[in-house]
Every structure is written in structure tokens, then in C-alpha cells.
LUMMARNU-587322 format. One line per field, with one value per residue (C-alpha): residue number from 1; x, y, z. Coordinates in Angstrom, 2 decimals. Layout:
# residues N
fiba: (NUM  ...)
px: (X  ...)
py: (Y  ...)
pz: (Z  ...)
This chain:
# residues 164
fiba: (1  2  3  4  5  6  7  8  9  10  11  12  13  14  15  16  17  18  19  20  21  22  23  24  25  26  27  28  29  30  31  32  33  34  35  36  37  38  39  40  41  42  43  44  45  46  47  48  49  50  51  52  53  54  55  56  57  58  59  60  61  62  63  64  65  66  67  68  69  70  71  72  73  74  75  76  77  78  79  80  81  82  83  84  85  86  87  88  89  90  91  92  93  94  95  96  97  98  99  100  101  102  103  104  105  106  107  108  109  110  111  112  113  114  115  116  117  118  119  120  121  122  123  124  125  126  127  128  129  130  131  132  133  134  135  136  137  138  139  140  141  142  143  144  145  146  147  148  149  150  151  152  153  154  155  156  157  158  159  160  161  162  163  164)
px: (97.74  95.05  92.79  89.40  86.78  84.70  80.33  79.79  81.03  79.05  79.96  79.69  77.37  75.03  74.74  73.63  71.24  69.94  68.94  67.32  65.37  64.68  64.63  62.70  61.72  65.47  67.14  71.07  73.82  76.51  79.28  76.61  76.09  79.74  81.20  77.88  79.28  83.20  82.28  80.30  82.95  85.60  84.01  83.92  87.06  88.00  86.31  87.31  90.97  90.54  88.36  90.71  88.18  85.86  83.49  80.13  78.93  75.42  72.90  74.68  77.62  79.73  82.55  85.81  88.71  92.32  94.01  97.59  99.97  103.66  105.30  107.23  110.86  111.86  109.84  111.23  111.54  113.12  115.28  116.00  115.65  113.79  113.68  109.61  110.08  109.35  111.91  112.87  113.33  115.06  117.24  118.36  119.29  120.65  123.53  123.50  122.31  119.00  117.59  114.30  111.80  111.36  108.95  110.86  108.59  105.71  107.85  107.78  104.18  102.04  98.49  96.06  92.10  90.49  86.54  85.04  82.71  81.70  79.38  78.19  74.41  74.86  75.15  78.26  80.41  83.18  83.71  83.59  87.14  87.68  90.57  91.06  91.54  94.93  94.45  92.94  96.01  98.50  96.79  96.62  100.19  100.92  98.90  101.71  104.77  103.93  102.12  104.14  101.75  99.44  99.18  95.01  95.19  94.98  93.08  94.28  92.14  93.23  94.10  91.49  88.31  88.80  88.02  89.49)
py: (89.53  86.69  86.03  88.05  85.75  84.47  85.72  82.60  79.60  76.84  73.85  75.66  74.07  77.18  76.96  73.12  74.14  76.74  74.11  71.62  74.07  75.41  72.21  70.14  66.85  66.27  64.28  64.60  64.06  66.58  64.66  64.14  67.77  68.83  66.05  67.19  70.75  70.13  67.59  70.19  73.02  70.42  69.46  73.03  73.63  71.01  71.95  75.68  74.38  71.45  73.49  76.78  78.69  81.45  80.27  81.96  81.21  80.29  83.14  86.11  85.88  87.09  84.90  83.21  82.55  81.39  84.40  84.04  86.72  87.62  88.35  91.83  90.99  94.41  98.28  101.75  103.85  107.13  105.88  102.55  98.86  97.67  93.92  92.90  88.81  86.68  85.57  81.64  81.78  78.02  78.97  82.35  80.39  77.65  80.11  82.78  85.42  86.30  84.07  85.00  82.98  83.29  80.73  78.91  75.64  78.51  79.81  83.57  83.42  83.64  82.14  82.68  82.53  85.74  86.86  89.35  91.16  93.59  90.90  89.84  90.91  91.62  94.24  96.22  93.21  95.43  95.28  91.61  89.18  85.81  83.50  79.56  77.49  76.42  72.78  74.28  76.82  74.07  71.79  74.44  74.88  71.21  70.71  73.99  72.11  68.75  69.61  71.01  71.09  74.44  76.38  75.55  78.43  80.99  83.76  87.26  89.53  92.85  93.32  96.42  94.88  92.13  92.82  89.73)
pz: (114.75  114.65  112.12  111.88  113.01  109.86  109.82  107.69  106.78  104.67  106.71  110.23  113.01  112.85  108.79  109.09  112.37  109.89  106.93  109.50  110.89  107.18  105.81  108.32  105.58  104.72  107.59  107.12  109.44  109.91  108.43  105.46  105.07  104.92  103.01  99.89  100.13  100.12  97.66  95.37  96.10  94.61  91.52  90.44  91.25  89.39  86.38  86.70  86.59  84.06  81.35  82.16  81.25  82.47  84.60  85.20  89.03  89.84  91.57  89.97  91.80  88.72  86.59  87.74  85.82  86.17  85.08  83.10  82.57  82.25  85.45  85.49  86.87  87.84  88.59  87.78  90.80  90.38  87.66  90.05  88.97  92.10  91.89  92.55  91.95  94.59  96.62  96.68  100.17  100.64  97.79  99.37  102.42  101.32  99.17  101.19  98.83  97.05  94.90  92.69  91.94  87.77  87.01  84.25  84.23  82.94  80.53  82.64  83.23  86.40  87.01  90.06  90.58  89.56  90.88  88.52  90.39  87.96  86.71  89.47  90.43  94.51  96.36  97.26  95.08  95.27  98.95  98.05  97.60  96.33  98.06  97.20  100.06  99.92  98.59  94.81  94.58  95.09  92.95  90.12  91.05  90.29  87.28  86.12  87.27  85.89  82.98  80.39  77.98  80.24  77.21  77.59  79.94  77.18  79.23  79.33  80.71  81.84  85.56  86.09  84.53  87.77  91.88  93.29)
């Protein structure tokens, strides 16, 4: 199943037609215009994941914080350990039987991005999700791996008071 096609992106052709014709005094290029945006988007990423802490976003648009907390190895089903870990998928291959992945560098603990939009000041923010493009979750995944010393992340915030 493809992809549903994105209304807006901030470094699309019709966003950068929109701020020329907006914006009619500033003369950017296009490359200009992306490379300020991916440039801004990356220094607060960066400072979301160096700081660790939460993050209030500009406009109302609620908080965002990296969100830390103990991964549950196994769920109760009708009196039935059901094993919910990821699987290490290479691993499982490689020795021919399941192999979980149990976060050991972590010491047991799990971290992602988290969006609260119960603080945030728009409309409908519930019908609203946060994802990190792909390069921010693998570096927050390296600063984890290489960093022993993660224990700045110190944010536990219960699941339900969070949308995204």
C-alpha cells in the first residue's frame, strides 16, 4: 500500500512559491530556502536531544520531549506469557531461532520523541501526530549506544498525559 500523499511539506515547491509571492522584498533561491529550514529543523533537534529535556515549541504547538521508560519484556494474556520485545531480526536468522531485542546498552530502558498535544493551543491537536524523520531517531539512537553515560535523559512522564 503506498504512502498517503503529504498536504504540506515546508520545503515543497508550492510552500517556497507561497513565501515569494507573500514575501515579495526577500529574494531567495530554492536551494537557499530549504537548506535555512533543514538547517533550523536540525538545530532543534539537536538541542531537544542534547539538553534531553522538555521542549516547549514555538506558536503553541505544545511541548516535545524524549521520553524514557522501562520496556515490558512479556504481557499476560489469559494466564499466557506472550513475549512483546522486539525481535532482532539478523540475530533470529542468523541462529535460526528467535532472538529479542533487550536493550542491554540502556540498561532495559527505551527512549523515543514524544508530542504533547494537550498543551498545544490548535485546533483538533488530537487528530494531530509527531514522527522524526529518520536521520534524528538514529542519531538519538547513537548518542544511546555510544554514550554510556545517557542517564541526562531523566524524563518520565506517563504514557496517557502524551498524543504522539
Amino acid at each position: 500500500m503506498p504512502r498517503p500523499r503529504c498536504d504540506f511539506s515546508s520545503t515543497s515547491k508550492k510552500t517556497y512559491n507561497l513565501f515569494c509571492k507573500t514575501h515579495p522584498d526577500v529574494k531567495v533561491s530554492y536551494k537557499e530556502y530549504v537548506d535555512t529550514i533543514r538547517e533550523g529543523n536540525r538545530q532543534f533537534m539537536m538541542k531537544v536531544i542534547d539538553e534531553g529535556s522538555l521542549i516547549k515549541l514555538p506558536w503553541g504547538f505544545g511541548e516535545l520531549v524524549i521520553h524514557k521508560y522501562k520496556t515490558r519484556r512479556y504481557k499476560e494474556v489469559s494466564g499466557y506469557k506472550i513475549p512483546i520485545m522486539t525481535m532482532d531480526w539478523y540475530n533470529s536468522k542468523r541462529l535460526g531461532k528467535q532472538i529479542r531485542l533487550l536493550n542491554y546498552h540502556t540498561d532495559g530502558f527505551t527512549c523515543r520523541f514524544n508530542w504533547n498535544c494537550r498543551t498545544a493551543r490548535i485546533k483538533h491537536s488530537r487528530l494531530w501526530k509527531f514522527f522524526p524523520n529518520r536521520e534524528e531517531k538514529r542519531r538519538l539512537a547513537s548518542i544511546l549506544k555510544s554514550n554510556q553515560s545517557y542517564t541526562y535523559l531523566q524524563r518520565f512522564i506517563e504514557k496517557r498525559s502524551y498524543c504522539g
